[in-house]
VEXLOZA-289786 format. One record per residue: residue in one letter; residue number from 1; x, y, z of N, C-alpha, C in turn. Coordinates in steps of 0.05 Angstrom, whole numbers, plus 32768, in hexadecimal, padded with zeros to 4 digits. Layout:
BEGIN
+------+-----+------+------+------+------+------+------+------+------+------+
| code | pos |  n.X |  n.Y |  n.Z | ca.X | ca.Y | ca.Z |  c.X |  c.Y |  c.Z |
+------+-----+------+------+------+------+------+------+------+------+------+
|    A | NUM |    X |    Y |    Z |    X |    Y |    Z |    X |    Y |    Z |
...
+------+-----+------+------+------+------+------+------+------+------+------+
This chain:
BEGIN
+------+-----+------+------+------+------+------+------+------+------+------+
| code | pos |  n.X |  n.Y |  n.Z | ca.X | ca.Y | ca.Z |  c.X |  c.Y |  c.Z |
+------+-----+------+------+------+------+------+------+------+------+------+
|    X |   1 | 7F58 | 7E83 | 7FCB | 7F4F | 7E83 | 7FE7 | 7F43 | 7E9E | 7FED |
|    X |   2 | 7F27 | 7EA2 | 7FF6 | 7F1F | 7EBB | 7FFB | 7F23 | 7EBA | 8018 |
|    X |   3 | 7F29 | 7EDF | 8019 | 7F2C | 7EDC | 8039 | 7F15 | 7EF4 | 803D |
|    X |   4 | 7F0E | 7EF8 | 8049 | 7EF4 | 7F0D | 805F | 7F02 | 7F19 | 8075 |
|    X |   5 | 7EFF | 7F3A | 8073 | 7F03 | 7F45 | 8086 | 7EEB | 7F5D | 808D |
|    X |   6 | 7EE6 | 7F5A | 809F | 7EC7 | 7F73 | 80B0 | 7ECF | 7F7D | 80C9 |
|    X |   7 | 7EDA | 7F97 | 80C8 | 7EDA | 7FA4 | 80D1 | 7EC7 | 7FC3 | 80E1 |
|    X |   8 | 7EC7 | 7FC8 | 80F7 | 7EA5 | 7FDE | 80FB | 7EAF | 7FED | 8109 |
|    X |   9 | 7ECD | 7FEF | 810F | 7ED3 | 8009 | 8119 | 7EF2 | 8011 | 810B |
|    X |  10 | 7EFD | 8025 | 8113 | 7F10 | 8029 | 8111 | 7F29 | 8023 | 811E |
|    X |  11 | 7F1A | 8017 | 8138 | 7F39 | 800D | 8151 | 7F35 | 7FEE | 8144 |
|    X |  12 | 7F1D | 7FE2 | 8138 | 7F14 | 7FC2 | 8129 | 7F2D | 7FC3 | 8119 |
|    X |  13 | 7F29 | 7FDB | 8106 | 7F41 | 7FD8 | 80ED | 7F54 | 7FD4 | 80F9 |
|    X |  14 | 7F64 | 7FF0 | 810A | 7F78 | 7FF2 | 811B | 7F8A | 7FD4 | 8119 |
|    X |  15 | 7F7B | 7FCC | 8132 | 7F77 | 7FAE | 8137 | 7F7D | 7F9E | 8124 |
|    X |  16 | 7F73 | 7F9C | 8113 | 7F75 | 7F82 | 80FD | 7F8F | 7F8A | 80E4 |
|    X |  17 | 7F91 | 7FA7 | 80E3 | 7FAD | 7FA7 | 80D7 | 7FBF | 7FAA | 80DE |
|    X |  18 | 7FC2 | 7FAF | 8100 | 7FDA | 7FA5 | 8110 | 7FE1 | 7F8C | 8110 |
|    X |  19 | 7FCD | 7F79 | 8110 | 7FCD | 7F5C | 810D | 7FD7 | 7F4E | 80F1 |
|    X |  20 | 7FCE | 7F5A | 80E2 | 7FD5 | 7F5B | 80C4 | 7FF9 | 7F5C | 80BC |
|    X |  21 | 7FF6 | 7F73 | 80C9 | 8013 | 7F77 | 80C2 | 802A | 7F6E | 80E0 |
|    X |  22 | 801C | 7F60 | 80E8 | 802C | 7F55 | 80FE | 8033 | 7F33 | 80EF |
|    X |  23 | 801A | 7F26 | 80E6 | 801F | 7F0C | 80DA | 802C | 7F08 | 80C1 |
|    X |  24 | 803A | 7F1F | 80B6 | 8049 | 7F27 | 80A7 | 8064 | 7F37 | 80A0 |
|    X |  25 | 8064 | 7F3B | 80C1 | 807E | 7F46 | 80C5 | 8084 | 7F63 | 80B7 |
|    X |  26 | 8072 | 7F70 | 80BB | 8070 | 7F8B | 80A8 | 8072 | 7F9D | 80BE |
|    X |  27 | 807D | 7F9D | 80D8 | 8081 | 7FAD | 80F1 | 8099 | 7FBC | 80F0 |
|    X |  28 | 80A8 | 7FB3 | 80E4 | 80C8 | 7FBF | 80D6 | 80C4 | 7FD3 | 80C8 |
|    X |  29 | 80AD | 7FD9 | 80B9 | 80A9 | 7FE7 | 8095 | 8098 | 7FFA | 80A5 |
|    X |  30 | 8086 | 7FF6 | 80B7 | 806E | 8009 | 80C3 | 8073 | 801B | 80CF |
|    X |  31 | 8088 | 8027 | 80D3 | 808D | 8045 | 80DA | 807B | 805C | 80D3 |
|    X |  32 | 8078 | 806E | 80EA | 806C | 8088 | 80E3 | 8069 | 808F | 80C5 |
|    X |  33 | 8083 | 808E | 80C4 | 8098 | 80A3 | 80A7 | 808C | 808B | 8093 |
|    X |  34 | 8095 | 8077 | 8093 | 8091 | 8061 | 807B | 806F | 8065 | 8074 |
|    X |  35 | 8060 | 805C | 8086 | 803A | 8058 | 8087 | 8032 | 807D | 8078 |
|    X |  36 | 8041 | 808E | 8085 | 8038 | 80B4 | 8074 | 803E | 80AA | 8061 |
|    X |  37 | 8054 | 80AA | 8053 | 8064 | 80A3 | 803A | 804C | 8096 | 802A |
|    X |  38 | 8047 | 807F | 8031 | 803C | 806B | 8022 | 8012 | 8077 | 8020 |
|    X |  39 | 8010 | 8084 | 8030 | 7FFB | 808B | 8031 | 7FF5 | 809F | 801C |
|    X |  40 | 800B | 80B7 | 8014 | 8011 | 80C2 | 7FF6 | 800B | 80B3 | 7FE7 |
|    X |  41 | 801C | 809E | 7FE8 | 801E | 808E | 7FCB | 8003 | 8088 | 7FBE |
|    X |  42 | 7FF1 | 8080 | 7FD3 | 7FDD | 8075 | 7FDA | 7FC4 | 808F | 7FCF |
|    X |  43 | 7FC5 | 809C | 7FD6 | 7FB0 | 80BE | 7FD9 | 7FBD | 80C5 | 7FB5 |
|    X |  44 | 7FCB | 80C2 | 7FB2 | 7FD8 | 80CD | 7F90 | 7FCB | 80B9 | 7F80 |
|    X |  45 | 7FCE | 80A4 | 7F8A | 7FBD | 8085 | 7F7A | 7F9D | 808B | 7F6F |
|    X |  46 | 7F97 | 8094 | 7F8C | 7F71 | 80A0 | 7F8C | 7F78 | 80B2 | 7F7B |
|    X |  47 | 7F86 | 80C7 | 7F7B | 7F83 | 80E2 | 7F66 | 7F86 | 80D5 | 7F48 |
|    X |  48 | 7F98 | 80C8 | 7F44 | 7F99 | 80C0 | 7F26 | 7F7C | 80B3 | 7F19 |
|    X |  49 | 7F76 | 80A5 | 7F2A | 7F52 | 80A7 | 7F1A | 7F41 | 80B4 | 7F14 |
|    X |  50 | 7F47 | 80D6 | 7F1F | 7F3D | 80EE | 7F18 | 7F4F | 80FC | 7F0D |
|    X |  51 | 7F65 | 80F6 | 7F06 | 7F71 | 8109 | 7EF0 | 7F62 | 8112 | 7ED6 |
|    X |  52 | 7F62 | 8126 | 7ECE | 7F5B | 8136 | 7EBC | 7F36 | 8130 | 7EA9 |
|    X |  53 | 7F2D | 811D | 7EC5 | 7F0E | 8129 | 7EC9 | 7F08 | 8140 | 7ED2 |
|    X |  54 | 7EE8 | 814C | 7ECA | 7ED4 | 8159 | 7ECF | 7ECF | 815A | 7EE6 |
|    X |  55 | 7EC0 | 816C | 7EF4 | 7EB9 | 816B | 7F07 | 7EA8 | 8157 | 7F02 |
|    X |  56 | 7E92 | 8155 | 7EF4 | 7E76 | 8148 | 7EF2 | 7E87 | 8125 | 7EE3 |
|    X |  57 | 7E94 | 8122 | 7EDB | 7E9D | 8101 | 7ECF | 7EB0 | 80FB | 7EF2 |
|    X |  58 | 7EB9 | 810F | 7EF7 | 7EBF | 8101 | 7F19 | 7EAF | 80F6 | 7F2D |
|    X |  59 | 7E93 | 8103 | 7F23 | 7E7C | 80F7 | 7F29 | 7E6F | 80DA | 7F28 |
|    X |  60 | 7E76 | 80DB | 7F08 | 7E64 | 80C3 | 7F00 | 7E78 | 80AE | 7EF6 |
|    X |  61 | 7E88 | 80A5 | 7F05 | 7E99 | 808F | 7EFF | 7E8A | 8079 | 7EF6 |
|    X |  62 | 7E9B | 806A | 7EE3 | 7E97 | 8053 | 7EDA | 7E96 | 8038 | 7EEE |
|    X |  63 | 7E8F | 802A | 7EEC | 7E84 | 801A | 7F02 | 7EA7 | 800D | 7F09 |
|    X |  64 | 7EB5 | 7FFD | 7EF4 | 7ED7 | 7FFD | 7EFE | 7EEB | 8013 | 7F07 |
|    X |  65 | 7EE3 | 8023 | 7EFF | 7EF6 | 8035 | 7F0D | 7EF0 | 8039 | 7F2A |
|    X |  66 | 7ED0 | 8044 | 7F2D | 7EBC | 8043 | 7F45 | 7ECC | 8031 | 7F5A |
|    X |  67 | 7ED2 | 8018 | 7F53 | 7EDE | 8001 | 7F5D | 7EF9 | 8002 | 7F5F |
|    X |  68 | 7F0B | 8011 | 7F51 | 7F20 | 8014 | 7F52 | 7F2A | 802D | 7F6A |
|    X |  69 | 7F18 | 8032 | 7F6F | 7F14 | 805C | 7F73 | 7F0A | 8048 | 7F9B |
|    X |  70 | 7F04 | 8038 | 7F93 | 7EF9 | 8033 | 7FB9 | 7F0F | 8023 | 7FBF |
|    X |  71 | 7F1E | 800D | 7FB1 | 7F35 | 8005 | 7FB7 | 7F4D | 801A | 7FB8 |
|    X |  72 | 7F4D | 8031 | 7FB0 | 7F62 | 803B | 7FBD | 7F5C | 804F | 7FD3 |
|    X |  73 | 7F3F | 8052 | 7FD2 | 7F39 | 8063 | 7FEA | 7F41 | 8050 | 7FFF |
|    X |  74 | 7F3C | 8036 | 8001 | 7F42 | 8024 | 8017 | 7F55 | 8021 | 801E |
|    X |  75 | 7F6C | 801D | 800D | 7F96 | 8028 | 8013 | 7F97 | 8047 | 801B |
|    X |  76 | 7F84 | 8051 | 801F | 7F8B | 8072 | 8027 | 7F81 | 806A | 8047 |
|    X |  77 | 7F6A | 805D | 8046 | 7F62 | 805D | 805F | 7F6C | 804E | 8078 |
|    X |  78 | 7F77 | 8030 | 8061 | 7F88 | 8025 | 8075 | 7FA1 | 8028 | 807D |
|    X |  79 | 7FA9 | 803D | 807C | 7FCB | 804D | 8081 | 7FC7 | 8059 | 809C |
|    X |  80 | 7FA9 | 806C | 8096 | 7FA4 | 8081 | 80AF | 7F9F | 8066 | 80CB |
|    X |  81 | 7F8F | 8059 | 80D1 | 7F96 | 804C | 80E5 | 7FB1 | 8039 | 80F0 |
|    X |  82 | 7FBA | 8037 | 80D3 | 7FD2 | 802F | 80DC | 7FE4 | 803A | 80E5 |
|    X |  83 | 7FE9 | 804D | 80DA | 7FFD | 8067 | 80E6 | 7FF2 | 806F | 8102 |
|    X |  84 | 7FD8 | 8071 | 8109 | 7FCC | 807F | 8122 | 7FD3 | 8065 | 8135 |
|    X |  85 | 7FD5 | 8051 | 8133 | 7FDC | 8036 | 8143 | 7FF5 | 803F | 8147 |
|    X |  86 | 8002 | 8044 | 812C | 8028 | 8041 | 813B | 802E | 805B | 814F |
|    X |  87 | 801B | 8075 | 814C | 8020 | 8088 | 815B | 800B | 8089 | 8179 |
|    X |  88 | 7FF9 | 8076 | 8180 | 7FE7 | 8077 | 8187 | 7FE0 | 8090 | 818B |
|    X |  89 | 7FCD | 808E | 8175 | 7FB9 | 80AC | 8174 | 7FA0 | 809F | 816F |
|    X |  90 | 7F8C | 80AE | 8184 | 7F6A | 80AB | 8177 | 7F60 | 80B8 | 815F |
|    X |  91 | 7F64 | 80A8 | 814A | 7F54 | 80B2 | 8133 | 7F3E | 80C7 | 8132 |
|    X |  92 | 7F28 | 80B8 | 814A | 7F0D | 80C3 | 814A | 7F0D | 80D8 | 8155 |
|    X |  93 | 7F1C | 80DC | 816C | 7F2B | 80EE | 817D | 7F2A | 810E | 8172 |
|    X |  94 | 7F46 | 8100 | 8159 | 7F57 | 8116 | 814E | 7F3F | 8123 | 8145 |
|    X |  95 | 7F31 | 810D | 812F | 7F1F | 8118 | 811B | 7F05 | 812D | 812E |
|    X |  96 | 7EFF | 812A | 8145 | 7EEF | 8138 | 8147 | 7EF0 | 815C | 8157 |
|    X |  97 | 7F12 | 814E | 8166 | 7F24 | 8169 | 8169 | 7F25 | 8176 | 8150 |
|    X |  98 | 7F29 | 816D | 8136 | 7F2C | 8180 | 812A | 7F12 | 818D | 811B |
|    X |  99 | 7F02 | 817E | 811E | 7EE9 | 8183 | 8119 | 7EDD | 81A6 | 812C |
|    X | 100 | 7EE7 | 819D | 813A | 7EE4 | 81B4 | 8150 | 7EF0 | 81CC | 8146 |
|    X | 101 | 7F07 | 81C9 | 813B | 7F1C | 81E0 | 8137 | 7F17 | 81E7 | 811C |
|    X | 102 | 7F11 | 81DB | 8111 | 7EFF | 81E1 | 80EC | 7EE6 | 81EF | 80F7 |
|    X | 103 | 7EDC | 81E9 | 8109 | 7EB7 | 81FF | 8110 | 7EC2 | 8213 | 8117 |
|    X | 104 | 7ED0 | 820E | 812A | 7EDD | 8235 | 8135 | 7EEF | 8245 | 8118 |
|    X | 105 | 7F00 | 8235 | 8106 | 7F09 | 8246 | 80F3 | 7EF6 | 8250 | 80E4 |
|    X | 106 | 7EE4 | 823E | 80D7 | 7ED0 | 8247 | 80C6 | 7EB8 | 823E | 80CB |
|    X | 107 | 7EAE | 8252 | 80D8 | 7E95 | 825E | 80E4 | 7E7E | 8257 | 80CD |
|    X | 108 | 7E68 | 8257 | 80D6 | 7E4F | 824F | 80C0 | 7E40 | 826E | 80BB |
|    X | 109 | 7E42 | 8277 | 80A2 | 7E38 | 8296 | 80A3 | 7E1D | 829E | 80AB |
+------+-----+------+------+------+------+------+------+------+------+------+
């Protein structure tokens, strides 16, 4: 059974994996602490496909790994709105507050 999911924003995701893990009863496991945790697990997963590459072969991935390397970017990605749901925090928000505070630390020479 294929299933389709399209998503175009970040409160879309939000949204659809609150729903997700609501029709699954995964509201028990979704804690702050549990979703960080698992978001490691998740971010170490992406690193192991660049272990003990090149700078330049980190580059030029093989087309499966390439594939492997966007499926775990996607478990990294889908933690951060999930976690920002359970704490309600604006993602876009945060991200551009800190955007702000990254220009004032490091100035453009």
């Amino acid at each position: 059974m294929a299933v389709s999911y399209q998503c175009n924003s970040l409160e879309e995701l939000a949204l659809e994996l609150r729903r997700f893990a609501g029709e699954r009863q995964w509201e028990t496991f979704h804690s702050p602490k549990n979703l960080a945790a698992a978001l490691i697990v998740e971010a170490a997963e992406l690193l192991e496909h660049f272990q003990w590459l090149t700078q330049e072969q980190s580059r030029q991935l093989p087309p499966a790994t390439k594939a492997a390397v966007a499926h775990e970017m996607a478990d990294v990605l889908i933690y951060l709105p999930r976690m920002a749901d359970q704490l309600q925090i604006d993602l876009l928000a945060a991200a551009s507050e800190k955007m702000a505070i990254n220009a004032l630390k490091y100035p453009t020479p």
